[in-house]
ZADO-1210 file (C-alpha; in nm, 4 decimals, padded with zeros to 6 digits):
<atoms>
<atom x="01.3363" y="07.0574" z="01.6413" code="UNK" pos="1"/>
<atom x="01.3131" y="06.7451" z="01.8836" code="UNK" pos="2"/>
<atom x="01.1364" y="06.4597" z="01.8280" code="UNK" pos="3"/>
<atom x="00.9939" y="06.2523" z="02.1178" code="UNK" pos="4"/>
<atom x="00.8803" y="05.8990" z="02.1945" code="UNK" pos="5"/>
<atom x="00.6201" y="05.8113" z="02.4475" code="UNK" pos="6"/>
<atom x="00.6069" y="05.4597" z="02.6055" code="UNK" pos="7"/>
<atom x="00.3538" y="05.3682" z="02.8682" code="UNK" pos="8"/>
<atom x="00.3816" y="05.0420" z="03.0160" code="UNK" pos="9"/>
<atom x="00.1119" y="04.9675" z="03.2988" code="UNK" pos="10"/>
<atom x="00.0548" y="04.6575" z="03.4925" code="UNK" pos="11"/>
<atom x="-00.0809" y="04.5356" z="03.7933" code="UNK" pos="12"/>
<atom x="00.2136" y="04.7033" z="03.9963" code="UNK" pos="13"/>
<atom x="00.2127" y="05.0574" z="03.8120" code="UNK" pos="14"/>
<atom x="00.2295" y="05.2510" z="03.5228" code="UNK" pos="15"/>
<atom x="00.5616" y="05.3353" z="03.3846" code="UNK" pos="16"/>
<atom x="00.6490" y="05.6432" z="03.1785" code="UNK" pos="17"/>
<atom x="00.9014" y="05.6492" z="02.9395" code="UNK" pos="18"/>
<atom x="00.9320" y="05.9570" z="02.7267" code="UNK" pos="19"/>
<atom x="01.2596" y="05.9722" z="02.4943" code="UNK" pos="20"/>
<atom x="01.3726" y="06.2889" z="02.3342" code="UNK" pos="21"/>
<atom x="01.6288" y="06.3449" z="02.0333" code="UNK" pos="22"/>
<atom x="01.7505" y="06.6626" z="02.0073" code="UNK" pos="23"/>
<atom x="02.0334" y="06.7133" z="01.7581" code="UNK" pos="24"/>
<atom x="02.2697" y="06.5183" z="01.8723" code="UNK" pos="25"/>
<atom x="02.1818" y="06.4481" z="02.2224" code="UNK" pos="26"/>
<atom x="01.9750" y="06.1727" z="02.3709" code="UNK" pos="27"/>
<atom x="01.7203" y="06.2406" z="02.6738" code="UNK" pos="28"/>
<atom x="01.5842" y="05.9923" z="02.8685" code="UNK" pos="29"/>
<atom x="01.2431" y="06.0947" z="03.1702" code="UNK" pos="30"/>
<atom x="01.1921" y="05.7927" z="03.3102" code="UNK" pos="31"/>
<atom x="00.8595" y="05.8031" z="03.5546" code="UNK" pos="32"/>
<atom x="00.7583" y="05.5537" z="03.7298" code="UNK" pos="33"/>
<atom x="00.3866" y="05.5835" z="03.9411" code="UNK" pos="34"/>
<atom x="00.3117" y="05.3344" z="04.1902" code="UNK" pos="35"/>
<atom x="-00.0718" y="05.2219" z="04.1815" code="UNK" pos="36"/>
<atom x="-00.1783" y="05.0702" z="04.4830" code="UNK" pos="37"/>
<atom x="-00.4388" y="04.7650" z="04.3874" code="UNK" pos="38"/>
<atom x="-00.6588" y="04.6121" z="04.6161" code="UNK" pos="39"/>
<atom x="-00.6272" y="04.2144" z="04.5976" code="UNK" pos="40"/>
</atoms>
């Protein structure tokens, strides 16, 4: 079994996705980062 954690940061810039999994032992990181363009 492997739990996950989802963080999703957004801001003016872009939205970041961090999703975390624990599996076992092990530690994996997806780091996704999407770049929003904005109009000022």
């Amino acid at each position: 079994m492997c739990n996950y954690i989802g963080i999703k940061n957004a801001n003016k810039f872009g939205s970041i996705f961090l999703i975390i999994y624990f599996c076992k032992e092990y530690i994996y990181i997806l780091y996704f980062h999407q770049v929003v363009e904005t109009k000022m």
